[in-house]
N, C-alpha and C positions, 0 to 999 in steps of 0.2 A: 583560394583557401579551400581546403577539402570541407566535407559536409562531415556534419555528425550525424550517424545513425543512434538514434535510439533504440537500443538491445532489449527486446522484451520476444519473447519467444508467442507468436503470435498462431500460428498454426497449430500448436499442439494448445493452445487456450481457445482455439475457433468456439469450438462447441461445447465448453463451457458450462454456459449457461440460456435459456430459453431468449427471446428477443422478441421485440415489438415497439409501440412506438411514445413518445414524449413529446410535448409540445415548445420546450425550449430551442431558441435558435442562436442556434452558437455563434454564426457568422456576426450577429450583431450585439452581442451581451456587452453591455457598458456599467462600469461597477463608479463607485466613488473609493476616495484613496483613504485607506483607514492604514494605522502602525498596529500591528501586534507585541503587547506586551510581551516582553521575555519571560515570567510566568503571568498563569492564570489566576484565576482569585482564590485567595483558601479553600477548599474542599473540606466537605462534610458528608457525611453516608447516610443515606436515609434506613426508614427503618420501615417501611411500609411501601406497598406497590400499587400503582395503580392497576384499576382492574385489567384482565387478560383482553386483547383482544381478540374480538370476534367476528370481523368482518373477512373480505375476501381478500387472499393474497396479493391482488394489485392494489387495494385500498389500505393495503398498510404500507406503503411507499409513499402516500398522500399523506402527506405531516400535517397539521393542525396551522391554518392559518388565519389570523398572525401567528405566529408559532412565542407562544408564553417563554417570557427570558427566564433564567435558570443557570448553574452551574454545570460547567463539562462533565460528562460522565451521567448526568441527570435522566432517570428512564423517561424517556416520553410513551411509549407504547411498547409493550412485548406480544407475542403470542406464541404457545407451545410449538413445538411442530412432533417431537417423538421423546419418547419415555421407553431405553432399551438398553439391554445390556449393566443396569445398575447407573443409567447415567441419562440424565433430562436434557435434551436440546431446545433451545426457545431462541424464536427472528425478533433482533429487539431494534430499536430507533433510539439513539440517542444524542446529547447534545454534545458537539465540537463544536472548536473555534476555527476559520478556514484560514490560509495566510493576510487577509486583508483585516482579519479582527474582529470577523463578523459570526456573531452564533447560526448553528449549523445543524438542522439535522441528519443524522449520517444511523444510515443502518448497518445489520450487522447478524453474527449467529452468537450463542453462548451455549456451550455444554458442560453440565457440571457435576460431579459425582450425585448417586440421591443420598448415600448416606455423610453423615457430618462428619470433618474427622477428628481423629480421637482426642487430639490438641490443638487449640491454635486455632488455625484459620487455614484453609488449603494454599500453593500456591497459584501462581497464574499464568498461564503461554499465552501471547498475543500475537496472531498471526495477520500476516500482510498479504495479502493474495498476488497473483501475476494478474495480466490482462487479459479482461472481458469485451471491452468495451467502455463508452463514456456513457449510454444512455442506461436509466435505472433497470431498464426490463433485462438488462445483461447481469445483475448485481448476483451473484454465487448464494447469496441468505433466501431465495427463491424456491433454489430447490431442494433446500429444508437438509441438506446431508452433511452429517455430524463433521466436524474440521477433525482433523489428524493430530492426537494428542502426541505423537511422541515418545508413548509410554508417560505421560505425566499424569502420576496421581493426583489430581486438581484440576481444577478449571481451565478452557480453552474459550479463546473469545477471539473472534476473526471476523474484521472492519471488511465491508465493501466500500466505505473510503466517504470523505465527503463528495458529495453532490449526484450520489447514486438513488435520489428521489425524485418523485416527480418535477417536471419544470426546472429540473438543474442535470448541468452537465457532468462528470465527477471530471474533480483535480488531478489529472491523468500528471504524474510526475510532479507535482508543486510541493516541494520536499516537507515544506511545516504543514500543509494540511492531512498530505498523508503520514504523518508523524503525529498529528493531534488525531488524528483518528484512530491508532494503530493503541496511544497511550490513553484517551477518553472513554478506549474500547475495557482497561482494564479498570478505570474510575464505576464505568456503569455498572461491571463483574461485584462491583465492593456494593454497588447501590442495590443489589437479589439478595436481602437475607438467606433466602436458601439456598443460597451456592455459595456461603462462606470462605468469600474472598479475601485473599490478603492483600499485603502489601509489598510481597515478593515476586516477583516475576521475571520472567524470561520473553523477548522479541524475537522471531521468527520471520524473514520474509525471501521469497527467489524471483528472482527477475525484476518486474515491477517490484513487487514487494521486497527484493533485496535492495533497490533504490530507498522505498521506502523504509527498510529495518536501519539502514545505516542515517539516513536521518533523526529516528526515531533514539538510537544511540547516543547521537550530540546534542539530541535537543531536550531529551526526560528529563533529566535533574534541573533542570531551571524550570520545563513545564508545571512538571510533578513532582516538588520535591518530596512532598508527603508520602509517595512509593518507589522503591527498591527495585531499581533497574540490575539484577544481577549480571546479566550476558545479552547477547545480540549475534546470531545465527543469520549471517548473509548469502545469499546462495545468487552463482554470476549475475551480479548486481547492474544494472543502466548504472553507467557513472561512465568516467572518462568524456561527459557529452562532446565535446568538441575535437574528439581525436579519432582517425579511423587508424588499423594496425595491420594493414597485408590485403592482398586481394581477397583471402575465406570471408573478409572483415565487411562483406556489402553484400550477403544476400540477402542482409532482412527488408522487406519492403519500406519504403518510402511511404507508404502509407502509417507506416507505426510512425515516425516521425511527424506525422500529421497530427496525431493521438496528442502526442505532447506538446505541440503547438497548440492546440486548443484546451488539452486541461489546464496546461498551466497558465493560458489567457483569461479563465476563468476568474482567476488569483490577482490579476496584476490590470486593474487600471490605465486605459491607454492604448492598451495592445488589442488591435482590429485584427485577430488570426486571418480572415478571410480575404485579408487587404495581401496575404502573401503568394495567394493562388493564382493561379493562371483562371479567365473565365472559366474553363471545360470545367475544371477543379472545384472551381464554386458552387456551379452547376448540382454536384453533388454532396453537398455541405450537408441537406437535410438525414445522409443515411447518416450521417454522427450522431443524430437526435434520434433515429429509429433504431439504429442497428446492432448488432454484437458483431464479434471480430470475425466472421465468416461473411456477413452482409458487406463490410465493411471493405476486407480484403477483396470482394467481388466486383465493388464498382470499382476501385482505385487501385488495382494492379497493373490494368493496361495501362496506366501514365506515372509509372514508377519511375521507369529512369527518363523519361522527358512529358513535359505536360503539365507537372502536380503544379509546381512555384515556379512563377512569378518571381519573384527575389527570393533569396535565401535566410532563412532564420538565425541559422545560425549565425551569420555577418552582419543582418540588419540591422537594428535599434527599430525599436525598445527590445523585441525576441530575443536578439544577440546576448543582450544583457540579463533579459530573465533566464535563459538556457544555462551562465554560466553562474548564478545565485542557484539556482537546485540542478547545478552537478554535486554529490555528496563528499563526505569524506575528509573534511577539510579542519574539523573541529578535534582534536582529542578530548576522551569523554573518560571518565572511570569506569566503565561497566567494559570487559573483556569482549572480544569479536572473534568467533567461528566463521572464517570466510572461505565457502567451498567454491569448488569448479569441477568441469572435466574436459578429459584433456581432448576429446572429440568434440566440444561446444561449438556449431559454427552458428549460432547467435551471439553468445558471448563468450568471442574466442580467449583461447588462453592468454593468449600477449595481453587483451585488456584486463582479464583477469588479475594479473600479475600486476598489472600496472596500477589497478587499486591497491593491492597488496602493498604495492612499494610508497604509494601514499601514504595509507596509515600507519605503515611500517616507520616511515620519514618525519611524522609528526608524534610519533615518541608512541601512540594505539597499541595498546595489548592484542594481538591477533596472532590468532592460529591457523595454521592457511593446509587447507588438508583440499589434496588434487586424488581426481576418483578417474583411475584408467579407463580409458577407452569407454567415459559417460558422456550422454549427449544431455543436451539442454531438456528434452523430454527425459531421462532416466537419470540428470543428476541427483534427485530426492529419494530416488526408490533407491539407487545404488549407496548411498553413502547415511539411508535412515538409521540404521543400528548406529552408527560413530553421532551421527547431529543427535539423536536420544541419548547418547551419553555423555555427551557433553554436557545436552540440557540439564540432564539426572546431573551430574556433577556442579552442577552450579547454583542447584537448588540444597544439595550435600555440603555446600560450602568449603568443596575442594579449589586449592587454587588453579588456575586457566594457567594453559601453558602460553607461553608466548615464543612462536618460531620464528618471529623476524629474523633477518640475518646482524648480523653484530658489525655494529659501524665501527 
């Protein structure tokens, strides 16, 4: 049986973000089996913050232990980072739920207009990042720069996902926790008086975070039903996990499939990821705890195509079975889907591209599937940002989504 790669464009995310190290070891993490409810518990907005934090940038990844239970969305810590351009940016911590049930502290950035607007409540873009890395010192809210509105008049809130704090690994692909991150992210936006959040919003995510947006689609209205999933912006999404499509279909390192063996082992009780390595493979288990996706890629490319596993994940049990639980795509959702590509992608080549398409197309999904010539997986955001801003614009305008499936 072929292997699945997992599509996450790893070389243009290397350097990212700074790296350094954590003291979790991922080889041995052993969780208890908790059920996640289908939603969370009612939601309510605070109306007061706690004080700003003031310590140093790595002490704000140290969450408060035991970490006080609270509702998703709940701020545990912020702290400013720049005030420009008419618009405040602040690194916040707050509470998700992970797939196992378990409250979570998960960082993150918020930028939000300074001044009120003139009615209402602004809306919200919630963005899903690609890949950094699983250890915190990789996490994007580090290095304090503002996330890419879009052109959205309103607020931006962009999750570095649960378990990107210290002593935890983040849930690299475990589809409900980076979906309660991605939608917790827009609960804590409501919890800043001063960024007069609503309950309109827009999801955003490419690569990893296109794995992650399209989870985030099938799973908000049960999570959150108290806010307004208007659309969902996918950009060449990880999905298809257990299908490769053509030769272009295996350049991505073996190593990124390691990524997802382990965050989503995080998630799921049972599963020993390290029991699928080859020694040599194990050997370097601790750069997952230190490193970012440059580190990362440096020790584990020499045993890409033989060396890494031991047995295969994607065939074995229990992996086999958690791999095909967070492939996405599978739910119709009522909030509409912008799913881009390009047709140069050879991370996430076009055949799989298509081949999501023809999923949500198949399960009745409103989607718009808009192909950017001759973009690669590094230029599909820059080339196709005017059309995904208008889209977004229009779905905040409460124009209808077109839907370009083809006609059965």
């Amino acid at each position: 049986m072929r292997r699945a790669t997992i599509l996450i464009t790893a070389a243009l995310l290397a350097g990212a973000a700074g790296c350094a190290s954590t003291s979790h070891h991922a080889g041995s993490a052993k969780t208890r089996t908790t059920t996640v409810a289908p939603t969370s518990p009612p939601i309510t907005t605070a109306t007061t913050l706690p004080a700003a934090f003031t310590g140093t940038v790595d002490a704000f990844y140290d969450p408060p232990k035991p970490l006080p239970a609270a509702q998703p969305g709940t701020l545990i810590r912020y702290q400013p980072v720049s005030d420009v351009g008419g618009r405040t940016t602040w690194r916040i911590l707050y509470h998700s739920i992970d797939a196992a049930g378990r409250d979570q502290p998960t960082p993150g950035l918020i930028s939000f207009p300074d001044a009120a607007p003139t009615s209402g409540d602004w809306p919200v873009l919630s963005i899903g990042p690609g890949t950094v890395g699983l250890s915190t010192r990789c996490a994007l809210s580090r290095t304090g720069a503002s996330p890419d509105t879009f052109g959205t008049d309103g607020v931006v809130v962009q999750t570095d996902y649960i378990g990107m704090v210290d002593g935890q690994l983040q849930r690299y692909l475990s589809g409900p926790s980076e979906a309660h991150s991605m939608i917790d992210a827009v609960r804590a936006a409501r919890n800043i008086p001063a960024a007069h959040a609503g309950t309109r919003w827009v999801a955003f995510g490419h690569s990893q975070g296109g794995h992650s947006a399209l989870f985030t689609n099938q799973l908000a209205k049960a999570y959150a039903p108290e806010l307004d999933l208007l659309g969902t912006v996918v950009g060449a999404p990880a999905a298809q996990l257990t299908r490769l499509y053509g030769p272009n279909d295996r350049i991505v390192p073996h190593v990124v499939e390691l990524l997802g063996l382990f965050g989503i082992a995080q998630d799921h009780p049972g599963s020993d990821p390290g029991s699928y390595l080859t020694p040599a493979a194990r050997a370097k288990v601790p750069v997952l705890e230190h490193g970012c996706m440059d580190q990362i890629i440096g020790a584990f490319a020499g045993m890409a195509d033989h060396g890494l596993f031991a047995k295969d994940p994607v065939t074995t049990e229990p992996a086999a079975t958690f791999v095909r639980q967070n492939d996405p795509g599978r739910v119709k959702a009522p909030s509409p889907i912008l799913l881009f590509e390009g047709t140069e992608d050879t991370y996430v080549v076009p055949a799989r591209a298509a081949a999501v398409r023809a999923r949500l197309c198949g399960i009745g999904q409103t989607t718009q599937f808009l192909s950017l010539t001759g973009a690669n997986h590094g230029t599909e955001i820059i080339q196709g940002h005017e059309q995904i801003s208008a889209w977004i614009a229009d779905r905040f305008a409460g124009e209808p989504a077109l839907d370009n499936c083809p006609a059965k």
